[in-house]
C-alpha positions as CSV (number, residue, x, y, z in Angstrom):
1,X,182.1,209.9,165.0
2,X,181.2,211.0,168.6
3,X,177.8,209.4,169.6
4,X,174.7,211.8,169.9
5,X,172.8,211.2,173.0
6,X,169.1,213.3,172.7
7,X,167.6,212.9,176.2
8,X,163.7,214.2,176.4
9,X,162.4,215.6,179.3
10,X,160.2,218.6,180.6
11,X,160.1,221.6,178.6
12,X,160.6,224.0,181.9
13,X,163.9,221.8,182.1
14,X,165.4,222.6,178.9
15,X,169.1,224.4,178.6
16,X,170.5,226.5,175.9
17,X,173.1,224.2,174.2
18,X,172.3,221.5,175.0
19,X,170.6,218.6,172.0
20,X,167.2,219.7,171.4
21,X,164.8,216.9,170.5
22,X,161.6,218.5,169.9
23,X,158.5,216.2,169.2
24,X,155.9,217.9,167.1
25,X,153.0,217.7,168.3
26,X,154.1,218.8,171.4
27,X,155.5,222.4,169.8
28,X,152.1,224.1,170.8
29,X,153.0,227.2,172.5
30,X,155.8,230.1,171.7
31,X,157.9,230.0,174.9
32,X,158.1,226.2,173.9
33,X,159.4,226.9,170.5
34,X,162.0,229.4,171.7
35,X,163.1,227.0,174.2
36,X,164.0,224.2,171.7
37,X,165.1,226.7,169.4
38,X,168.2,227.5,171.9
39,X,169.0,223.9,172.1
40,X,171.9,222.8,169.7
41,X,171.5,219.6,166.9
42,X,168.4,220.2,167.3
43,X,166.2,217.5,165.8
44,X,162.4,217.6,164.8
45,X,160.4,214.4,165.5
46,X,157.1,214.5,163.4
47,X,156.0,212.1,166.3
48,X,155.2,208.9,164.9
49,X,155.5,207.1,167.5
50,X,152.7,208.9,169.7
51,X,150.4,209.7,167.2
52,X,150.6,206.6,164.7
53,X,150.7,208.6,161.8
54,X,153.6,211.3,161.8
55,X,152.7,215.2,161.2
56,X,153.8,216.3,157.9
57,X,152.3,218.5,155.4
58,X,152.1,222.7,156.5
59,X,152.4,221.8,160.3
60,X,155.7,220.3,160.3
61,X,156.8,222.6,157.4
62,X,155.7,225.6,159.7
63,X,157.4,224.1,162.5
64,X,161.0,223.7,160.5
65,X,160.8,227.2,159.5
66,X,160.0,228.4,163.5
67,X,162.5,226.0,164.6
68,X,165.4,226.2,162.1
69,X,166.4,222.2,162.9
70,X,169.5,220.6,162.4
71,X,167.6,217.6,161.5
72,X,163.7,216.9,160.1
73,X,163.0,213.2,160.7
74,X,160.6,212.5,157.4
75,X,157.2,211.5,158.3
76,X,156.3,208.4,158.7
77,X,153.6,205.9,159.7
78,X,154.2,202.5,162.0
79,X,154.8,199.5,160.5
80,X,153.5,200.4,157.2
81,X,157.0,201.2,155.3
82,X,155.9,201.4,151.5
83,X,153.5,204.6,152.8
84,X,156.3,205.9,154.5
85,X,158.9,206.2,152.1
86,X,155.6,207.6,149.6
87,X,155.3,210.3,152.3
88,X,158.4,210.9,153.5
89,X,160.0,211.4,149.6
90,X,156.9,213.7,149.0
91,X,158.0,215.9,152.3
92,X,161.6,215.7,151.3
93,X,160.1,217.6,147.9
94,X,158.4,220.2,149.7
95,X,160.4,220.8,152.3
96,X,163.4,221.2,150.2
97,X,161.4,224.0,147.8
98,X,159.9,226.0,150.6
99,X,164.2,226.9,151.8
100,X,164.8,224.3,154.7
101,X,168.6,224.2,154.2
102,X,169.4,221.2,157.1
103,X,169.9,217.3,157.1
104,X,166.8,214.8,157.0
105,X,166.5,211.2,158.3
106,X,164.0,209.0,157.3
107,X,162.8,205.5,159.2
108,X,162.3,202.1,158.5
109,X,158.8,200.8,159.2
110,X,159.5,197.5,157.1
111,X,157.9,193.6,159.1
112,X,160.5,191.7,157.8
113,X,164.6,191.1,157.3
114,X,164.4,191.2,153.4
115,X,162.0,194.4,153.6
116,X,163.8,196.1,156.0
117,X,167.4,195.8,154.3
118,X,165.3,197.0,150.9
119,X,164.4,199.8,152.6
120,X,167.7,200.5,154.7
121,X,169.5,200.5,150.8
122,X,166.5,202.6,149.4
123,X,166.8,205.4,151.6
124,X,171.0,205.2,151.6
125,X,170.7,205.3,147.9
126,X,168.3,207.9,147.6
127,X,170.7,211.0,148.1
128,X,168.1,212.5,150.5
129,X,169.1,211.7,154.0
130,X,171.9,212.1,156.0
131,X,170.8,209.2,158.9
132,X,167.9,206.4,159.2
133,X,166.2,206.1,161.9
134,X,165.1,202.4,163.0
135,X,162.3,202.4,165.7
136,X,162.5,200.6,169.4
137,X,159.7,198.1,168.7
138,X,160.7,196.8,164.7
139,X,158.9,194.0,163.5
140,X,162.1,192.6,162.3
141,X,162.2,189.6,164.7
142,X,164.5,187.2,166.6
143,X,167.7,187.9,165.1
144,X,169.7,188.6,167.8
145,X,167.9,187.6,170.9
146,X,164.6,186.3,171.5
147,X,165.2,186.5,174.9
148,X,165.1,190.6,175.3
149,X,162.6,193.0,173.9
150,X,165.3,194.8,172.1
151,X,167.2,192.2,170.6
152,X,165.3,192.8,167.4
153,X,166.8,195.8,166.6
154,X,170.8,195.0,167.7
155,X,169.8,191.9,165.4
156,X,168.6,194.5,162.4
157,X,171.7,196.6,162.9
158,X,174.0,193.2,162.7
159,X,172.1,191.9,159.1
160,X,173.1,195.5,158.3
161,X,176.9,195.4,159.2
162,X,176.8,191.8,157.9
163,X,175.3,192.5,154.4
164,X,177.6,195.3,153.6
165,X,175.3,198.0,153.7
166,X,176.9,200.3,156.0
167,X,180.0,199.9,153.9
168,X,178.7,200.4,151.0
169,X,176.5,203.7,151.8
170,X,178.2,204.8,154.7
171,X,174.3,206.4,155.9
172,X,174.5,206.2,159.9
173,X,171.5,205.4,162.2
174,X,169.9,206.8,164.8
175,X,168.1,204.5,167.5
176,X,164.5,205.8,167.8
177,X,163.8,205.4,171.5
178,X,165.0,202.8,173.9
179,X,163.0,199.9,175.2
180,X,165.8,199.1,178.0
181,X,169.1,201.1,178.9
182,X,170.8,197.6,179.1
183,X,170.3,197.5,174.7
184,X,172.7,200.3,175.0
185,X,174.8,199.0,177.2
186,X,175.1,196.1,175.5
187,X,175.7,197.7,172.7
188,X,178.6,200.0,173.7
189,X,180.0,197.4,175.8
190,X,180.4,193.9,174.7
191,X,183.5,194.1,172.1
192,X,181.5,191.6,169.3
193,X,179.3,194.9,168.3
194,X,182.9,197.0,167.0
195,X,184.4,193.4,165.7
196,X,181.4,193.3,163.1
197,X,181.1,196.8,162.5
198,X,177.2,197.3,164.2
199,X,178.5,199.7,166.7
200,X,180.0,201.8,164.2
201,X,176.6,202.5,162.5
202,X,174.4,203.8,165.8
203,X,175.6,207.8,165.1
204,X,172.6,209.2,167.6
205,X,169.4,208.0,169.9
206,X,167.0,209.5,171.3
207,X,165.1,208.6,174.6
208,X,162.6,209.8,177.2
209,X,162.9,207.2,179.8
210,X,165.6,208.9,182.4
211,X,163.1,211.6,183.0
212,X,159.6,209.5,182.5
213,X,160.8,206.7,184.9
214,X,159.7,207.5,188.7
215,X,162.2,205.7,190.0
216,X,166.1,205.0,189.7
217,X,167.7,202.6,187.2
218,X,169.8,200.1,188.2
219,X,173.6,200.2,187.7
220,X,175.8,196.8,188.8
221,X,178.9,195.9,188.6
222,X,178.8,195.1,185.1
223,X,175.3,196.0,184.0
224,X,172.9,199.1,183.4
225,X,169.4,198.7,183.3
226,X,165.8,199.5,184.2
227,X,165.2,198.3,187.9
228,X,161.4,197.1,187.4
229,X,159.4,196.7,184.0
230,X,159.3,199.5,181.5
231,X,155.5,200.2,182.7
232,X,155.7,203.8,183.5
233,X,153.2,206.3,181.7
234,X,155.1,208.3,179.0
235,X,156.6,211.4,180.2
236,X,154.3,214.3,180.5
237,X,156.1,217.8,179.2
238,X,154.8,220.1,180.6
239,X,155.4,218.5,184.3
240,X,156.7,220.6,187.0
241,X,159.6,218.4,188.7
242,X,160.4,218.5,192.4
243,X,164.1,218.0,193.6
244,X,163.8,214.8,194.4
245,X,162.8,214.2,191.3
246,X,165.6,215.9,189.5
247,X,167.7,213.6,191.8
248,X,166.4,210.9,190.2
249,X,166.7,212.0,186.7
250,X,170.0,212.9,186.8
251,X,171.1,209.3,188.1
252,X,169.1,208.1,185.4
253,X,170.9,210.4,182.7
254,X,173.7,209.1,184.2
255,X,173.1,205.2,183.7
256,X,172.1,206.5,179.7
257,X,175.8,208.2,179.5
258,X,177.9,205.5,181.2
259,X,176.2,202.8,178.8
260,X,176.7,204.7,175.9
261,X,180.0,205.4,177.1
262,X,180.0,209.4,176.6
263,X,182.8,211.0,178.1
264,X,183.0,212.7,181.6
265,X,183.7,215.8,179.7
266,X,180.3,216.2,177.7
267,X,178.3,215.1,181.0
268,X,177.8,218.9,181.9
269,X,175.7,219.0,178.7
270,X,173.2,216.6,180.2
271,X,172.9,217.8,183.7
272,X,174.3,220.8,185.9
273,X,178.4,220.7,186.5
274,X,177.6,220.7,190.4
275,X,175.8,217.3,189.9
276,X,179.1,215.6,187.9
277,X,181.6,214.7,190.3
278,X,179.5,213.1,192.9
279,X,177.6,211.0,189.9
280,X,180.8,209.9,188.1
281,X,182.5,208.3,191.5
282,X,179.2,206.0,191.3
283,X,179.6,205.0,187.6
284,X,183.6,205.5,186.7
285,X,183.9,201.5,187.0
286,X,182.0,201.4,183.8
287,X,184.9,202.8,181.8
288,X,187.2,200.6,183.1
């Protein structure tokens, strides 16, 4: 399966085609709406993440019907994973009777190993999602590396592989936001992630940071990653972006493709074809 890259940025920067990651809370005005509505895969986020507490309920049913997703991510709360599955089966339910006809993922807000593998086989079991979603800053601790932020969650995805699970159920993940670009690039580029089956699993992500970071990431000889702390505000979108700016996106977009590992081809649905050649001549070595 090819690897879904969802890259967030300013609504007045959004293309027709391209994958449409629309958060909900931030679906406020029409022109918005129509935007994401042109974008293809098109996930809704019930937005979690920002607001604690997902939306569900008639706002983010209204919102599926406006949008016509390919995917509704099932609300959910942080941290607190019995409540989410409660609300996010209760959704499914109402979602599913109101006509939505597309693919749901659900999340794992589980604290530890043995919950979170509970949950990961509750939600493949329960015939109602397609994908799972497991968030940037899981609870699930220390079992891959203590020594990055994100080792938590390459750890998760390992216990995963390791267990069976993914076998078994065959229900992909998506990777909710990205602490660092080096997690992916670890990810898609150090061989021991295919040998046990982890890098198989990741089927999409999702990020804002190429467009919320003011400056440039960093991309070495054999390494892609943030050039100073991730302690940038999150991206505002409705900012207006200068050129420079864009400049600085794009390279970023750039570091997110080449440590993912998405073929030159698909880079002109990230960023405009005039922008390609002159990027890839600074990050072909990476495919090497």
């Amino acid at each position: 399966m090819t690897m879904e890259l969802y890259i967030g940025k300013p609504h007045s920067e959004i293309t027709k085609g391209e994958n449409g990651y629309a958060l909900a809370h931030e679906m406020q005005v029409d022109d918005v709406i129509e935007a994401y509505k042109s974008t293809k895969n098109l996930i809704l986020d019930n937005g979690a993440d920002e607001l604690g507490e997902g939306q569900g309920g008639h706002r983010l049913t209204y919102l599926a019907g406006r949008l016509n997703p390919e995917w509704v991510i099932l609300p959910d709360i942080l941290h607190k994973d019995k409540k989410t599955r409660q609300n996010g089966e209760e959704f499914y339910e109402n979602l599913r009777t109101a006509g939505y006809k597309g693919k749901f993922m659900s999340v794992i807000q589980a604290k530890t190993l043995d919950k979170g593998l509970e949950s990961y086989k509750f939600w493949a079991e329960s015939g109602m999602v397609d994908r799972i979603g497991i968030t940037y800053d899981t609870k699930i601790e220390g079992l891959y590396s203590k020594e990055f932020s994100w080792g938590n969650r390459l750890g998760f995805l390992y216990e995963i592989a390791d267990r069976g699970l993914y076998e078994a159920y065959g229900v992909g993940v998506h990777l909710l936001g990205t602490l660092e670009v080096n997690e992916l690039f670890t990810l898609f580029h150090y061989d021991e992630f295919e040998k046990y089956g982890v890098r198989q699993m990741v089927e999409s992500h999702d990020t804002t940071a190429p467009w919320a970071c003011p400056t440039k990431f960093h991309s070495g000889v054999r390494s892609i990653q943030f050039d100073r702390p991730k302690n940038w505000e999150r991206l505002d979108f409705n900012k207006e972006l200068t050129f420079y700016q864009r400049v600085i996106a794009y390279w970023n977009v750039a570091c997110y493709l080449s440590a993912c590992l998405i073929s030159k081809d698909r880079w002109v649905e990230y960023m405009p074809i005039d922008c390609i050649d002159d990027l890839w001549e600074q990050f072909e070595h990476h495919y090497d």
